[in-house]
BATI-250031 format. One record per residue (C-alpha): residue in one letter; x, y, z. Coordinates in steps of 0.05 Angstrom, whole numbers, padded with zeros to 5 digits. Example, Ala and Ser with C-alpha at 12.3 -4.5 7.8 and 13.67 -1.06 7.14 Angstrom:
BATI-250031
@residu->a | X->00246 | Y->-00090 | Z->00156
@residu->s | X->00273 | Y->-00021 | Z->00143
//
This chain:
BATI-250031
@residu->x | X->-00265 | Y->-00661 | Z->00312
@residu->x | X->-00205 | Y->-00627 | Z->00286
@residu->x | X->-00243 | Y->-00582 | Z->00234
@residu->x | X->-00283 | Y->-00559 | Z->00301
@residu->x | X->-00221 | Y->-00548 | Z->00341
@residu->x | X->-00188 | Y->-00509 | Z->00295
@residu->x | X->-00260 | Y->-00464 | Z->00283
@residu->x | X->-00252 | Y->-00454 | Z->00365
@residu->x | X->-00174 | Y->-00434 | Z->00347
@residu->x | X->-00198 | Y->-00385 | Z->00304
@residu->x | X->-00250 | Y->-00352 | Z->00347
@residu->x | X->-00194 | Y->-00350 | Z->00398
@residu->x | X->-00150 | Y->-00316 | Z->00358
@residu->x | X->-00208 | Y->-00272 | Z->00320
@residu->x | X->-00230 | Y->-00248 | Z->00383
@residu->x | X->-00160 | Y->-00223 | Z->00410
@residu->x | X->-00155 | Y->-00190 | Z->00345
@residu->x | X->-00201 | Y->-00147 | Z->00371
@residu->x | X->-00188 | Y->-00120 | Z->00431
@residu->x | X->-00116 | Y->-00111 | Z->00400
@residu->x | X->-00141 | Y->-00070 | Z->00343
@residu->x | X->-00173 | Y->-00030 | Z->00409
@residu->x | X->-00123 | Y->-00018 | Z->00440
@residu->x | X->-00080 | Y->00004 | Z->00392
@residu->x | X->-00008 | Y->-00016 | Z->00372
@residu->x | X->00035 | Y->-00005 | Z->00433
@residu->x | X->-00012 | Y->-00032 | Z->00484
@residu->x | X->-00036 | Y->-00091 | Z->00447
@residu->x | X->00044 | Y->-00109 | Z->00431
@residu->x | X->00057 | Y->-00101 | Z->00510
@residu->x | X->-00006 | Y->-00148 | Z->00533
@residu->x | X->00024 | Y->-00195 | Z->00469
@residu->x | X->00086 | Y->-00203 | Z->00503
@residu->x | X->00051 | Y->-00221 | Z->00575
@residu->x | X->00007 | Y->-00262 | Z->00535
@residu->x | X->00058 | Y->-00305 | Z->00503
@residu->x | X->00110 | Y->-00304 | Z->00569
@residu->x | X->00051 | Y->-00340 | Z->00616
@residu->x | X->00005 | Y->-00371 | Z->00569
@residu->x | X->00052 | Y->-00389 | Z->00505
@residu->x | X->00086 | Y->-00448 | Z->00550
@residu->x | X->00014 | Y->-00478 | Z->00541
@residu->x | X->00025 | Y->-00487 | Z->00466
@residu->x | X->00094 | Y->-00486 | Z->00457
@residu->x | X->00140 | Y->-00522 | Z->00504
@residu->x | X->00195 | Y->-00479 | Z->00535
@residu->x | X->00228 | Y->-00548 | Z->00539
@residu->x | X->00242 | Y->-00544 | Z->00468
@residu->x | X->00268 | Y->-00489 | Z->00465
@residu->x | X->00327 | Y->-00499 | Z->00510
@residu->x | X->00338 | Y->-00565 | Z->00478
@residu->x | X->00347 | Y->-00528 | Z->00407
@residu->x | X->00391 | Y->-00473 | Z->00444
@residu->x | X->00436 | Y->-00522 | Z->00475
@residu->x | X->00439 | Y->-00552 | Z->00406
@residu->x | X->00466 | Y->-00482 | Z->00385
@residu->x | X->00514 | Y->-00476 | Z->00449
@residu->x | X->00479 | Y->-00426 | Z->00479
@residu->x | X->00481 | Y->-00447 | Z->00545
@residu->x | X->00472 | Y->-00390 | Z->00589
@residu->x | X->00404 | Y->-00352 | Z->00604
@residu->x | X->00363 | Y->-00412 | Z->00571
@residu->x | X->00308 | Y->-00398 | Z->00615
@residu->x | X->00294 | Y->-00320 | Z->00612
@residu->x | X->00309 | Y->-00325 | Z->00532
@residu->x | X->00267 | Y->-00382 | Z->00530
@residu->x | X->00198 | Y->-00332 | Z->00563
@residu->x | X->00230 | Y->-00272 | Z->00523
@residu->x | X->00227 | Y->-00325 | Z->00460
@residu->x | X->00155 | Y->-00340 | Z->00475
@residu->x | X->00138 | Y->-00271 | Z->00497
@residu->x | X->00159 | Y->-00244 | Z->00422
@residu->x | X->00113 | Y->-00294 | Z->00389
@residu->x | X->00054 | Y->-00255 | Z->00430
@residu->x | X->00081 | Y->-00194 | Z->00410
@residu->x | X->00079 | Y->-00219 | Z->00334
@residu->x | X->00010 | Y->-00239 | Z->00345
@residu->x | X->-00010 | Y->-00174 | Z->00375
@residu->x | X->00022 | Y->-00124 | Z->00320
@residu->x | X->-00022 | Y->-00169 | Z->00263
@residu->x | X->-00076 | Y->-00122 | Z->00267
@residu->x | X->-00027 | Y->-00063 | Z->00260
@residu->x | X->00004 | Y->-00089 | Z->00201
@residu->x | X->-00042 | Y->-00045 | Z->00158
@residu->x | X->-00011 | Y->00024 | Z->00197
@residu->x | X->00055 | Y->-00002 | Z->00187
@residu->x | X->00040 | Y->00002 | Z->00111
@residu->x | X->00011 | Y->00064 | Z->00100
@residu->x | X->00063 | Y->00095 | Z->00138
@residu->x | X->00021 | Y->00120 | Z->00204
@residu->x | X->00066 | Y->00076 | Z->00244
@residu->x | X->00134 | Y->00100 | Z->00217
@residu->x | X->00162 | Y->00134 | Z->00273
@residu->x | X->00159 | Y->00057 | Z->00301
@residu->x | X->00210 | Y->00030 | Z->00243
@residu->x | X->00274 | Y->00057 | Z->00223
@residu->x | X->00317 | Y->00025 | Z->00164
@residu->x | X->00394 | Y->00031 | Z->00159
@residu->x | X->00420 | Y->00015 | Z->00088
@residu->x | X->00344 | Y->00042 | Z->00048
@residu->x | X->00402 | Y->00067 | Z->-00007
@residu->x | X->00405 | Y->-00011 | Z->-00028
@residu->x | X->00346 | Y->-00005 | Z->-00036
@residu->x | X->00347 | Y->00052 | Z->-00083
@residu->x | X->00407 | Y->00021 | Z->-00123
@residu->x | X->00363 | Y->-00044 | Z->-00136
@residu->x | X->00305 | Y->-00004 | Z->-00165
@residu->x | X->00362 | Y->00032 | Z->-00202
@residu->x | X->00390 | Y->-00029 | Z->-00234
@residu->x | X->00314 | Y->-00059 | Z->-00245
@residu->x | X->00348 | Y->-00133 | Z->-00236
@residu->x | X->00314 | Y->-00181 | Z->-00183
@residu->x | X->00346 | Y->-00199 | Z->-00123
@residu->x | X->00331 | Y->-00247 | Z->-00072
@residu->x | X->00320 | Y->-00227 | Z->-00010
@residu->x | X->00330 | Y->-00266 | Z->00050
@residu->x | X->00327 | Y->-00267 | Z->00126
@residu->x | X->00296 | Y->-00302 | Z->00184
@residu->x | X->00233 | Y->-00304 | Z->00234
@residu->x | X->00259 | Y->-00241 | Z->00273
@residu->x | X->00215 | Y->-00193 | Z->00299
@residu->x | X->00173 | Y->-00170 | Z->00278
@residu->x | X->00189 | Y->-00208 | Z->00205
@residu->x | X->00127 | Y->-00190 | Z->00168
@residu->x | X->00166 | Y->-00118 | Z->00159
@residu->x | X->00212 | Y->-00147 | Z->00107
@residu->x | X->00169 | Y->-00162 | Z->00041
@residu->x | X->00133 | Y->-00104 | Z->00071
@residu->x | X->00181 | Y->-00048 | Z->00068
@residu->x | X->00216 | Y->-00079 | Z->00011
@residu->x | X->00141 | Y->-00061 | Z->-00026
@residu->x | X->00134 | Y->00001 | Z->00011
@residu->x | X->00212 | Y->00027 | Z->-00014
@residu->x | X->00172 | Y->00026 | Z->-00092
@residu->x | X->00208 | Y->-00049 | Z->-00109
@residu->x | X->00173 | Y->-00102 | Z->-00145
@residu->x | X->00169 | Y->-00170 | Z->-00100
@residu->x | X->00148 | Y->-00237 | Z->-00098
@residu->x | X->00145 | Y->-00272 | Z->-00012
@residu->x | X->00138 | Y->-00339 | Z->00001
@residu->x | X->00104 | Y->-00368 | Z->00058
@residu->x | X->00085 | Y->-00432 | Z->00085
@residu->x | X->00006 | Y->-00436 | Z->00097
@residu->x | X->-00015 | Y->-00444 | Z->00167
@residu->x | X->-00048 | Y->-00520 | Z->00187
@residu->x | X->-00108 | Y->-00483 | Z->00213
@residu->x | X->-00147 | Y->-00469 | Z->00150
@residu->x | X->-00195 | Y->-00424 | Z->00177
@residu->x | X->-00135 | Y->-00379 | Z->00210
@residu->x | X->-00090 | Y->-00394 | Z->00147
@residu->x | X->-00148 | Y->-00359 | Z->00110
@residu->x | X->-00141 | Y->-00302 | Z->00151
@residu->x | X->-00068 | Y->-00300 | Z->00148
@residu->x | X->-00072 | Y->-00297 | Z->00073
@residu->x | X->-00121 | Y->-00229 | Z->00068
@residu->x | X->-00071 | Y->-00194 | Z->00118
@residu->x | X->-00015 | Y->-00217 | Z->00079
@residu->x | X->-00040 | Y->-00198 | Z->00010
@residu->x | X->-00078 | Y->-00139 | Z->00045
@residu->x | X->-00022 | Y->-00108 | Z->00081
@residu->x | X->00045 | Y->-00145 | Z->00075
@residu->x | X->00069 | Y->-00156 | Z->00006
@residu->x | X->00008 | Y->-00163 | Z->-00058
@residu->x | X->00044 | Y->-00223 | Z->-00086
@residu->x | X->00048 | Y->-00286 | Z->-00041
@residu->x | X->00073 | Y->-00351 | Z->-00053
@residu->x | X->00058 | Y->-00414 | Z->-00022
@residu->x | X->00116 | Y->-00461 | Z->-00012
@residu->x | X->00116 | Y->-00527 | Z->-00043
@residu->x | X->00123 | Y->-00543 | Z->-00126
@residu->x | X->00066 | Y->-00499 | Z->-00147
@residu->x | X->00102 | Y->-00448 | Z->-00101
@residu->x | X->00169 | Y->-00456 | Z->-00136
@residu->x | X->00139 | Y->-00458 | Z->-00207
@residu->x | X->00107 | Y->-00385 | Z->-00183
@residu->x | X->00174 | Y->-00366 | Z->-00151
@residu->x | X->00212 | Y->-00377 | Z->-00221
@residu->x | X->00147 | Y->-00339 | Z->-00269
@residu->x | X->00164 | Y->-00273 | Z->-00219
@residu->x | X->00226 | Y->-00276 | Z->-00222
@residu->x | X->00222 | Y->-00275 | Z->-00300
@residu->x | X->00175 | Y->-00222 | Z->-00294
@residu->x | X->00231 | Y->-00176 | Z->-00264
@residu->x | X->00201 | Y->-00183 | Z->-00187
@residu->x | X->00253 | Y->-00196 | Z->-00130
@residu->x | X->00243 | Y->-00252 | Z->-00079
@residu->x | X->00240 | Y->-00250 | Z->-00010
@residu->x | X->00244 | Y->-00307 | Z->00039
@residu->x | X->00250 | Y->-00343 | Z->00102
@residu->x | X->00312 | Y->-00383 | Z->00101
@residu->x | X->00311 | Y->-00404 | Z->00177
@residu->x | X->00254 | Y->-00458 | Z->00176
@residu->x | X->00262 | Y->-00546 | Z->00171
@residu->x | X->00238 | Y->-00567 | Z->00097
@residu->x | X->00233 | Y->-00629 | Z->00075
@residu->x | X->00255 | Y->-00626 | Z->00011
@residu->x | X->00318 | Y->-00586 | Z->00034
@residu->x | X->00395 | Y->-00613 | Z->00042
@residu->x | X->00433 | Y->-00627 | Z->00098
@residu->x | X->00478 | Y->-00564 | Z->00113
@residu->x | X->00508 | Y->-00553 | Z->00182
@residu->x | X->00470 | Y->-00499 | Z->00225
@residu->x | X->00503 | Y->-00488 | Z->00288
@residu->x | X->00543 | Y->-00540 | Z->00290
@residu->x | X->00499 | Y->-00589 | Z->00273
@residu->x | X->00470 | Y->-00620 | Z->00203
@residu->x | X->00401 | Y->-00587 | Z->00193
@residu->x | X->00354 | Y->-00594 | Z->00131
@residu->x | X->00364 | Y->-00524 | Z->00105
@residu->x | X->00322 | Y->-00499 | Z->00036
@residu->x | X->00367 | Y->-00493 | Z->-00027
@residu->x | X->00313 | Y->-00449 | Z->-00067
@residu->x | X->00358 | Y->-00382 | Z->-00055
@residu->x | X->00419 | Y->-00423 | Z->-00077
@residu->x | X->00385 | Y->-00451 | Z->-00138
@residu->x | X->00355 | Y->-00385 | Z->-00149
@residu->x | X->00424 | Y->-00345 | Z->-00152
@residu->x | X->00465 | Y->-00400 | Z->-00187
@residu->x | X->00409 | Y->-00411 | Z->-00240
@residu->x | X->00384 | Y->-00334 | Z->-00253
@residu->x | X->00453 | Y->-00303 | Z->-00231
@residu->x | X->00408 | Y->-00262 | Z->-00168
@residu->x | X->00456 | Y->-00227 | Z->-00124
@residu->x | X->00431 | Y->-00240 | Z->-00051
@residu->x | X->00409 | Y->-00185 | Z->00008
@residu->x | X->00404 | Y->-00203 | Z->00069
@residu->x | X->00359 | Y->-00170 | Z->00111
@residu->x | X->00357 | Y->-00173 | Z->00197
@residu->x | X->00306 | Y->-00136 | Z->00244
@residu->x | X->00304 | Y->-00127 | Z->00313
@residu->x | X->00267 | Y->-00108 | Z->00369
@residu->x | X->00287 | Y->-00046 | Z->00414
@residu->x | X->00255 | Y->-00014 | Z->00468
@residu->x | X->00192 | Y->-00069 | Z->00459
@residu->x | X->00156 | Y->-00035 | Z->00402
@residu->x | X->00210 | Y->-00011 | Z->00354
@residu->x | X->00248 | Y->-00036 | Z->00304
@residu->x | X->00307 | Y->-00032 | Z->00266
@residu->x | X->00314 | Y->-00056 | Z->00194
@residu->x | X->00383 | Y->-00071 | Z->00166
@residu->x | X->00387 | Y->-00075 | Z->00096
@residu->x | X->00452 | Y->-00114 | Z->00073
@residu->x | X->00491 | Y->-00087 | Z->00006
@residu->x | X->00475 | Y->-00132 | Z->-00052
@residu->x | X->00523 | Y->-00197 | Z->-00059
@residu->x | X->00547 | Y->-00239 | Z->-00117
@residu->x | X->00559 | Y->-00306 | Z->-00109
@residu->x | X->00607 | Y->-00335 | Z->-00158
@residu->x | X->00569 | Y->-00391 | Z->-00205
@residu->x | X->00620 | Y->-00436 | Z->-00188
@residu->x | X->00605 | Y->-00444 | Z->-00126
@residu->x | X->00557 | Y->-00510 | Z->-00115
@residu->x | X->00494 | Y->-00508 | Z->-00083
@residu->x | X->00500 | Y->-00533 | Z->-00023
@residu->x | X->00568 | Y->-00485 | Z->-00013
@residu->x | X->00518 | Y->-00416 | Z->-00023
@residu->x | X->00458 | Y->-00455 | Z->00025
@residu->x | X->00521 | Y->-00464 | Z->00076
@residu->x | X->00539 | Y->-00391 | Z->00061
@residu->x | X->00477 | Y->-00369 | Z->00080
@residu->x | X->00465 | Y->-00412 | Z->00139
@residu->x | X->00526 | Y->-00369 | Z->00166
@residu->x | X->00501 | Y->-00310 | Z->00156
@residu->x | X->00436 | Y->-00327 | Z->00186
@residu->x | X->00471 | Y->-00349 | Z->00247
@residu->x | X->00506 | Y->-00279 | Z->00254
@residu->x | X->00432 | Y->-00254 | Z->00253
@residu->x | X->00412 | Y->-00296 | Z->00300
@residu->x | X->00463 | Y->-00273 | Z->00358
@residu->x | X->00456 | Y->-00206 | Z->00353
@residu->x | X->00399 | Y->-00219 | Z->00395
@residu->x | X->00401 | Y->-00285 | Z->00406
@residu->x | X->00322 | Y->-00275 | Z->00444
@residu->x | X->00283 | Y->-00248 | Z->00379
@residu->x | X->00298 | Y->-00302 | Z->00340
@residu->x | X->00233 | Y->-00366 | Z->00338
@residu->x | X->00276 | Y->-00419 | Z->00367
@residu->x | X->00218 | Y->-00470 | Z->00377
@residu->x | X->00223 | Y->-00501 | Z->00307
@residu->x | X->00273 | Y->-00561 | Z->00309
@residu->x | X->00316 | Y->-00546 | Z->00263
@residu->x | X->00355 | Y->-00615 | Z->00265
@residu->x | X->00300 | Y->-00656 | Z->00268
@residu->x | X->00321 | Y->-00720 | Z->00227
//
């Protein structure tokens, strides 16, 4: 029964895929975003989402970030198909990036980074124009629970995102370490529950955070760039490329994970309605 309903999930989402790639990028992120304000509280509970805000102390405009939370995951569904024009550059005059000269210095000094940021919108832009800019790069991703969508996931990905993808997990981190050794940078979501993770406080509150960028910089000696997108005008974004940092080896692991739970944060309220907030991130 659940092999069949996630086969109906995927012929769902397959179909949409369509009509998206016909009606082209701007039109198919606009229906996205109706899509995902008065349909996405069907699949993920707006409930949840003002329960993890008030975790955060946000407290005001739960609701309206809450449908502007939900309408972003339609338009993230909706740009998919558009992904491709976003890589060879026919949809450039939709992305602008402010700090592309780090860019140039890392490919200068031809030592990997790791890069890091956040589900943002549209976040599939980051390993993306990191590959586009000419640098070498590893991303790692966590496969979707729908196999016959995850396998769809993984051709756009490879396809039109970034040629080298990782799957989290040991294998994942094995793969993560062999790239890295090969001279390709790493870029990664830092923003997401794991279990193998430590407790670090996220808001205020203890959340299992990932330690792979900490053990990555303290181990390899990786400076860190973080990256943040947003959203303006619905269907344009900004990319903001951070200047390389060094973290002192003496600092422990769970001090850089902290560091870069604060700097996440910052991300996150710079607009505090593109960010996913429907994971729990302090679920025990």
């Amino acid at each position: 029964m659940k092999k069949f309903n996630h086969f109906l999930q995927y012929v769902f989402i397959y179909i949409f895929f369509l009509i998206f790639k016909i009606l082209g990028f701007k039109k198919s992120s606009n229906l996205g975003n109706i899509i995902g304000k008065y349909l996405g509280p069907i699949f993920r509970s707006k409930k949840s989402i003002i329960t993890n805000l008030e975790k955060a102390g946000i407290n005001k405009n739960q609701d309206i970030i809450a449908s502007n939370v939900l309408g972003n995951y339609g338009r993230i569904l909706a740009e998919y198909v558009h992904l491709k024009n976003f890589k060879n550059n026919k949809l450039n005059k939709y992305i602008s990036i402010e700090g592309v000269e780090h860019f140039e210095s890392i490919k200068k000094t031809k030592k990997p980074v790791v890069f890091i940021s956040g589900h943002f919108n549209n976040f599939e832009l980051m390993a993306m124009q990191i590959e586009n800019s000419g640098i070498e790069c590893a991303a790692l991703y966590r496969p979707l629970n729908n196999p016959f969508l995850n396998k769809l996931m993984e051709k756009i990905r490879i396809r039109d995102i970034c040629k080298t993808q990782i799957r989290k997990g040991r294998a994942g981190t094995r793969e993560i370490i062999k790239n890295l050794k090969d001279g390709k940078s790493i870029a990664l979501m830092i923003d997401q529950r794991v279990r193998e993770g430590e407790k670090v406080n996220f808001f205020g509150n203890l959340a299992t955070t990932t330690t792979i960028p900490a053990q990555l910089i303290k181990k390899y000696n990786c400076d860190v760039v973080p990256i943040y997108i947003e959203r303006n005008n619905n269907n344009y974004f900004k990319m903001y490329v951070s200047q390389p940092i060094k973290i002192k080896k003496t600092k422990s692991i769970k001090e850089i994970t902290l560091f870069l739970n604060v700097v996440l944060e910052k991300m996150i309220l710079k607009n505090v309605d593109q960010w996913i907030w429907s994971h729990d991130r302090w679920k025990k």
